[in-house]
KOLFI-115589 format. One line per field, with one value per residue (C-alpha): residue number from 1; residue in three letters; x, y, z. Coordinates in steps of 0.5 Angstrom, whole numbers, plus 500, padded with zeros to 3 digits. Layout:
BEGIN
num <- [NUM;...]
residuo <- [ALA;...]
px <- [X;...]
py <- [Y;...]
pz <- [Z;...]
END
This chain:
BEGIN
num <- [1;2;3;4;5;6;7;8;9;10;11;12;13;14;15;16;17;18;19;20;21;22;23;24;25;26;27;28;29;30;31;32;33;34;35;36;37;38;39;40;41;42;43;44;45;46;47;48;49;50;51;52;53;54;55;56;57;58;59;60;61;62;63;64;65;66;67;68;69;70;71;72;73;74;75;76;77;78;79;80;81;82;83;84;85;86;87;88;89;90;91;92;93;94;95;96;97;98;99;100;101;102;103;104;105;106;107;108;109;110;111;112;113;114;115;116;117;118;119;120;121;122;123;124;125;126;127;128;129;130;131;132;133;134;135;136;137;138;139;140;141;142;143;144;145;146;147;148;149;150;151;152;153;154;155;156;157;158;159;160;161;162;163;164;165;166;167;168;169;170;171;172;173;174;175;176;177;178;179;180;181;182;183;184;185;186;187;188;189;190;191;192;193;194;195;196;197;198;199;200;201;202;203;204;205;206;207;208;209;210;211;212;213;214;215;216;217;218;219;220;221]
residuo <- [UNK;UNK;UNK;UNK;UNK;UNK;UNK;UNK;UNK;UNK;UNK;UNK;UNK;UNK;UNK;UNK;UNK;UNK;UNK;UNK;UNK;UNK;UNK;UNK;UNK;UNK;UNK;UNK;UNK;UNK;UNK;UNK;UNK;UNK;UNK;UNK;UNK;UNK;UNK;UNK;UNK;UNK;UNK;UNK;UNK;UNK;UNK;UNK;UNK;UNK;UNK;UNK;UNK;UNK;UNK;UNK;UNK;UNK;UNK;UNK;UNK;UNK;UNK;UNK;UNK;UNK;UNK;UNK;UNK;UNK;UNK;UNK;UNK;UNK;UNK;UNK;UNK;UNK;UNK;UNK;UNK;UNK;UNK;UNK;UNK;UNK;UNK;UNK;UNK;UNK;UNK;UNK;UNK;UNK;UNK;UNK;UNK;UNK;UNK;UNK;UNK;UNK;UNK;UNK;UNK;UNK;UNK;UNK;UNK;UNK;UNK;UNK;UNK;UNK;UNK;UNK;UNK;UNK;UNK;UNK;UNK;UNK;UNK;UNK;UNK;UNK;UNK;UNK;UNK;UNK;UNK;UNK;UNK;UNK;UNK;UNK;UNK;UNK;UNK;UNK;UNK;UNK;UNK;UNK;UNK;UNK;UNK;UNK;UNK;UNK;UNK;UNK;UNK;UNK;UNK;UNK;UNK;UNK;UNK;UNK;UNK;UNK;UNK;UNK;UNK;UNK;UNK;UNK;UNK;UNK;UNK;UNK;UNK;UNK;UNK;UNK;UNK;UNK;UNK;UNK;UNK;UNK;UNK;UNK;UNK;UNK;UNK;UNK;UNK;UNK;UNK;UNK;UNK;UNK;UNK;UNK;UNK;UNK;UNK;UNK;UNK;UNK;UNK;UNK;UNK;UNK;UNK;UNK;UNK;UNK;UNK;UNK;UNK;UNK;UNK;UNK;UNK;UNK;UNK;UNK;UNK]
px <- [228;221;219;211;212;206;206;202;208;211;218;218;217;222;227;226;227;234;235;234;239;244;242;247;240;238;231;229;221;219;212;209;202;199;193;192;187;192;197;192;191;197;199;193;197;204;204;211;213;219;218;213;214;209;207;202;200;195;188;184;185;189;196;195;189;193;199;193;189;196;198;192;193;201;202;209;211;215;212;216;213;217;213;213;209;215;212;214;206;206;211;208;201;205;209;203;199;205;210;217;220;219;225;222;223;227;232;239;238;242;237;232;237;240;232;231;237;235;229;230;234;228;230;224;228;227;231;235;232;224;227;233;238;241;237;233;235;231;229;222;217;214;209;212;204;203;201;207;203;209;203;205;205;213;211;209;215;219;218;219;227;229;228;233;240;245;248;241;241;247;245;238;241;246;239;237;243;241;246;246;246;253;255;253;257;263;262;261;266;260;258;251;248;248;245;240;239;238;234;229;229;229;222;220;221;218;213;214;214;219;227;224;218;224;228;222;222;229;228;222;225]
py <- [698;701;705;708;715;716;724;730;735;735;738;732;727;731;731;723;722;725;721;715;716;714;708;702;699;704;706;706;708;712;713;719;720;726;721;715;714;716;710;705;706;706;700;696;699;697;690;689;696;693;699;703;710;713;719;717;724;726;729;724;719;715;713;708;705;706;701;696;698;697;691;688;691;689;683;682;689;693;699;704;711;717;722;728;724;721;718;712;710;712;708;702;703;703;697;694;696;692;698;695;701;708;714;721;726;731;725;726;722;717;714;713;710;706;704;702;698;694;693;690;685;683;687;691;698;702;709;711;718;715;710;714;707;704;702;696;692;686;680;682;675;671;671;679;682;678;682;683;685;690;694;689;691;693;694;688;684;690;687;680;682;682;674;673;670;674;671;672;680;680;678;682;689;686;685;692;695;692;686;680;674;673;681;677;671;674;680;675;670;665;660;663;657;659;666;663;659;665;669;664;663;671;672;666;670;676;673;677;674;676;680;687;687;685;690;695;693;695;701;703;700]
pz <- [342;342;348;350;354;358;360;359;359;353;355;360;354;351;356;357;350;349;356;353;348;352;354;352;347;343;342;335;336;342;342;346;349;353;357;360;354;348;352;352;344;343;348;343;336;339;342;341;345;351;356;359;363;366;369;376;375;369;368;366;370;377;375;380;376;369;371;372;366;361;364;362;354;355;360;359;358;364;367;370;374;373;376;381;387;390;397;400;399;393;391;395;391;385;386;388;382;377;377;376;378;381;378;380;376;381;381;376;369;372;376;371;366;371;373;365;365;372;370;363;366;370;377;381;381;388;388;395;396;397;402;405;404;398;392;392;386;387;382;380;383;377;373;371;373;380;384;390;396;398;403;407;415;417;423;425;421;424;431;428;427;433;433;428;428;429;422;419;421;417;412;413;414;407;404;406;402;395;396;391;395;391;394;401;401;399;404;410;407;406;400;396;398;406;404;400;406;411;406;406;413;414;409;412;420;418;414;408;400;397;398;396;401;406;404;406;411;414;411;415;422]
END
């Protein structure tokens, strides 16, 4: 596996390096770059690189505007922000941007490799300390760099809540959680195809695209 690491501190590329070690793939070629520019250069030598971490918060340039430019270079790549800014709306911004998932660095190691390993199965990865709930492992919306939408209004979905089914808040508060609909239907005692019923009544109440923008939702109401 060939991976891109995008930061401007060297001991944080070290310590992502020897991280990486313990994933289950393992990493033969990990390419570093200490600027946004030296990311891009390397993004056009190395098409074939399966990841990209990245660093929001660098000197020549926005974190945010990066996702979009290396997007551009490398569509089918995954891009993962591992960085000191951690607040909801930059998690938001990111994933909006085309970030496949957010670790920040003041989370233990695990949270990064189990991140990476969520996001190489085609899973958008949210860490619990940046929502206070449970990780959202949501499957990411095709095609890979469609744009999500996540700044979507909760506040007025939130309101919408209280509409729904007793069942259906069920399975939303479940969905809130992280639950597959598989992790649903056997908590409720349901077939899958009932929950994938009432998830898509849910999305369609709250009127939000996908699992992970209702996910956010609960996590703000």
């Amino acid at each position: 596996m060939k991976i891109l690491c995008v930061d401007d501190h060297w001991v944080s590329r070290t310590g992502l390096r020897h991280l990486l070690s313990r994933l289950p793939r393992p990493v033969n070629v990990f390419l570093e770059a200490s600027s946004f520019s030296e990311a891009r250069e390397l993004a056009v030598q190395h098409t074939d690189i399966d990841l990209i971490l990245l660093d929001l918060l660098m000197p020549d340039g926005s974190g945010f505007d990066e996702i979009s430019a290396l997007a551009k270079i490398v569509p089918h790549v995954p891009i993962i922000i591992v960085s000191m800014a951690e607040g909801r709306e930059d998690v938001i911004r990111a994933l909006d941007a085309g970030a496949m998932g957010f670790a920040p660095k003041s989370a233990p190691g695990d949270t990064v490799l189990n991140a990476i390993e969520t996001v190489l199965r085609g899973e958008i990865y949210i860490p619990q300390q940046v929502f206070g709930a449970a990780s959202v492992n949501a499957p990411a919306p095709p095609p890979l760099r469609r744009k999500t939408k996540m700044s979507v209004n909760n506040a007025a979905a939130a309101a919408r809540i209280p509409s729904l089914t007793r069942r259906q808040q069920q399975v939303f508060e479940l969905l809130g959680a992280g639950n597959s609909n598989s992790a649903i239907a056997n908590i409720l005692g349901i077939s899958e195809h009932t929950v994938a019923i009432h998830v898509s009544a849910i999305l369609k109440t709250l009127n939000v695209e996908n699992r992970t923008q209702a996910a956010l939702v609960i996590t703000s109401s």
